[in-house]
N, C-alpha and C positions, 0 to 999 in steps of 0.2 A: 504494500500500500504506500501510495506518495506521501509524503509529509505533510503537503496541504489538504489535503482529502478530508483533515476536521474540519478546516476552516469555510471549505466549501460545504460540505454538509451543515455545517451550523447556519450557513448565507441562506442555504435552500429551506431550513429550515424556521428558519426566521420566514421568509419571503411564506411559508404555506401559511403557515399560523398568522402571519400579519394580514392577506387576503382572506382568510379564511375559510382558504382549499382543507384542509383541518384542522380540528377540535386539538391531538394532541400530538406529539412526535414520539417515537419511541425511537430512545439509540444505548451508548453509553454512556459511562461518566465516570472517574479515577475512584478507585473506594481508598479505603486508609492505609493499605499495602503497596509499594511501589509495584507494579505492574499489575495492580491487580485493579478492573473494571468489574462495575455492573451495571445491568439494566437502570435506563433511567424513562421515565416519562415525561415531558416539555409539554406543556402546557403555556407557557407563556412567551414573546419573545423575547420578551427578559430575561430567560431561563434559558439560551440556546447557547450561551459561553460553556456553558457544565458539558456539552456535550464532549465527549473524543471517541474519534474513530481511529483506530491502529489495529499491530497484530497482538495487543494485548488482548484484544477482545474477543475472550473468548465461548460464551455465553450465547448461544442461539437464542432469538429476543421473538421472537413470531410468536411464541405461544402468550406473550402477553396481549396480545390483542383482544384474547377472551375476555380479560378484564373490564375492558374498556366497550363492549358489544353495547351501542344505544344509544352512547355517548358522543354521535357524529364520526365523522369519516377521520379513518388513524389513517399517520403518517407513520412511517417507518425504512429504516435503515434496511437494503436487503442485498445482501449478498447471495450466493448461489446456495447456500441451508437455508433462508430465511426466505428464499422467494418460491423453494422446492415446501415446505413447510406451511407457508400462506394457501398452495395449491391444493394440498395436503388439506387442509380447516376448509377449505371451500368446499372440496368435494366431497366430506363429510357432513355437509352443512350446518357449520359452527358459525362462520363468517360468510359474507357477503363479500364477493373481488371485488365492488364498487365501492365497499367501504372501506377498503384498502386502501391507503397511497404508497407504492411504495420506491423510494430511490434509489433504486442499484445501482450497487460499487463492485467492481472483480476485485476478488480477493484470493493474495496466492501463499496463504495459512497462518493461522494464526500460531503462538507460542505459549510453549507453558510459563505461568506465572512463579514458578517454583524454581526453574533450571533454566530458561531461554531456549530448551530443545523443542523443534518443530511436535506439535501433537499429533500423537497418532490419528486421528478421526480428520485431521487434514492430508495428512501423508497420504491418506486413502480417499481423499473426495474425488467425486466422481464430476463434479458439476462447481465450479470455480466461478460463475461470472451466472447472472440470476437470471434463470430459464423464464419470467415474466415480471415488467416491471412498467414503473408510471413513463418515469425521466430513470435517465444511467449520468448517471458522474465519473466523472472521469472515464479511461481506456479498457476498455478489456480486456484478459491474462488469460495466456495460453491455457489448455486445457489438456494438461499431461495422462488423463486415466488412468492412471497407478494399476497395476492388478493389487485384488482386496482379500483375495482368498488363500492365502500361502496358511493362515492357523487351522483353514477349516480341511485343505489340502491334510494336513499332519494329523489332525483330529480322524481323519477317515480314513487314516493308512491304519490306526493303531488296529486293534484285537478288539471284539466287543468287550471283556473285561474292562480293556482299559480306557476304553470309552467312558464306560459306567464310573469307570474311578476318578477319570477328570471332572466328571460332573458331580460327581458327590464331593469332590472337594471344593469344587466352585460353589455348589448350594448351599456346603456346611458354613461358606464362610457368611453370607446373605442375611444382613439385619435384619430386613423387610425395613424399611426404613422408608420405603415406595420412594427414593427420590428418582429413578428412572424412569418411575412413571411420571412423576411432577414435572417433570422437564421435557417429554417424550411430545414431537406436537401430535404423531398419532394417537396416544393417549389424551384422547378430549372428551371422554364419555363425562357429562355432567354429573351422575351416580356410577361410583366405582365397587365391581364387587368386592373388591379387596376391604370395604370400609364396612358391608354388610356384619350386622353382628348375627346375622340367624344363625344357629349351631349347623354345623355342617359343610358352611361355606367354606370356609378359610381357619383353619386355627390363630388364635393370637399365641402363641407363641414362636421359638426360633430354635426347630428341632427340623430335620432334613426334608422330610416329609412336607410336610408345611412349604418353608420355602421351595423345596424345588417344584410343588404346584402352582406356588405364584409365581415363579420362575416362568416354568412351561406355557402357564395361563396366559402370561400376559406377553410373551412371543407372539403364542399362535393368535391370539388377538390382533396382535399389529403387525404379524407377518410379511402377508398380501399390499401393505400400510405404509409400512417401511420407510423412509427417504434416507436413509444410511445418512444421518451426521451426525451420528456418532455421539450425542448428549446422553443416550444410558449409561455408557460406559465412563465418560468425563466425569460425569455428575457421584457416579458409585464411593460413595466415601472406602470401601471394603476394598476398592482395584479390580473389582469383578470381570473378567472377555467377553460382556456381556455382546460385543457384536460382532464374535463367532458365531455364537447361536445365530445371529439376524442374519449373517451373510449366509450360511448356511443354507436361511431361508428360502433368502433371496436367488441363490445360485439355484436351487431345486425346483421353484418357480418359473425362471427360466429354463431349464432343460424341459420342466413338464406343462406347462401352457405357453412357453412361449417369450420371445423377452417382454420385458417388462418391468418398470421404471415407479414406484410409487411416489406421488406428487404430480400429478397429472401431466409426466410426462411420457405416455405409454397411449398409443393410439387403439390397445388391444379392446378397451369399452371397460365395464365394471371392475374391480377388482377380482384378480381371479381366485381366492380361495370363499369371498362370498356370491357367487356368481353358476349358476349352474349350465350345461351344455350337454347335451346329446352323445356328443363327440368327446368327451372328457375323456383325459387318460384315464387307463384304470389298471395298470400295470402294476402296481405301488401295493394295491388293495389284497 
């Protein structure tokens, strides 16, 4: 990202709010750790200096626009997760595109706040520069497609034993802490089972069993859903591979319906594990 690329955002940002093309702006803004950014909401344009756009920013911000549903048309910062993400809410219908504003920047990854090393969920994005957008600032960055698969490649070579065993270590470790869901924008169900108290559903406790249901559950949920940016995995206080699991997904999706791109960038029609066919594979079964 250019170095001025805040100051323009803040210009644009100002300019929507002062017209009153929208109610709010969602970008960043420095928290009390040197490198470390969060979500902010602008509201005014006397509020638009607090904003910074860099590669500290690590934070996918799309999913706050649920907050804001009613409150007038949001502005927002989007880069290629944030604009795959907005596509994502739409076509679940959480949001409205028209209530969207949003001004794409390419972005070529952000850094960890911890070390300065590139994050993995960049290292792997597939979509660099924002698959739909209001206005674009600034230039657009190449679009390298990394291959994403080399842990699920390892994972499928092992033994079924020790399949089992990576994933029972991976479950064991699982607070349930749902923060991969709180961050995930295909998790946007307004009631989440995971919150249901009916016995039966979900145990409150953090025994294997347990997690690795909500584990499993909440995959095959957002499977088909998907936008691979990688916020389960970021977000996991515990260090979880939680997007092995997803790519895995993702790659089995593609061999058995076909490619396909979750964020409305896939011309195949519905999502395909909620979506029925005639023609369906059924080799699996």
């Amino acid at each position: 990202m250019t170095a001025n690329l805040t100051q323009q955002i803040r210009d644009r940002a100002r300019d929507l709010l002062q017209s009153g093309t929208v109610s709010c702006f969602i970008a960043w803004e420095p928290a009390r750790f040197e490198h470390w950014r969060t979500p902010v909401t602008i509201e005014s344009p006397d509020e638009v200096d607090r904003i910074v756009v860099d590669e500290w920013c690590d934070q996918l911000i799309a999913k706050y626009a649920l907050q804001r549903r009613g409150d007038g048309r949001i502005g927002m910062v989007a880069r290629g997760c944030e604009s795959r993400a907005v596509e994502r809410l739409v076509a679940d219908r959480q949001v409205s595109r028209q209530d969207v504003y949003l001004v794409g920047v390419g972005c070529t990854g952000m850094l960890d706040r911890d070390g300065g090393a590139p994050l993995k969920k960049c290292e792997e994005c597939q979509r660099r520069n924002p698959v739909t957008y209001d206005e674009m600032v600034g230039e657009t960055v190449e679009e390298p497609r990394p291959y994403r698969f080399g842990e699920v490649d390892r994972i499928e070579s092992m033994e079924p034993e020790q399949r089992r065993a990576f994933f029972d270590r991976m479950f064991s470790q699982c607070a349930m802490c749902f923060a991969c869901r709180n961050v995930c924008p295909a998790c946007n169900c307004r009631s989440c089972f995971a919150d249901a108290e009916r016995v039966g559903w979900l145990e409150k406790d953090f025994g294997l069993d347990a997690s690795r249901y909500w584990g499993l559950m909440r995959a095959f949920h957002t499977g088909d859903r998907c936008i691979e940016c990688g916020e389960c995995e970021r977000a996991c206080p515990m260090g979880l591979p939680l997007m092995t699991l997803m790519h895995k997904q993702v790659r089995d999706i593609d061999r058995l319906f076909g490619p396909y791109e979750g964020g409305g960038l896939s011309d195949a029609g519905p999502d395909p594990l909620r979506s029925y066919r005639t023609d369906d594979v059924e080799e699996f079964m």
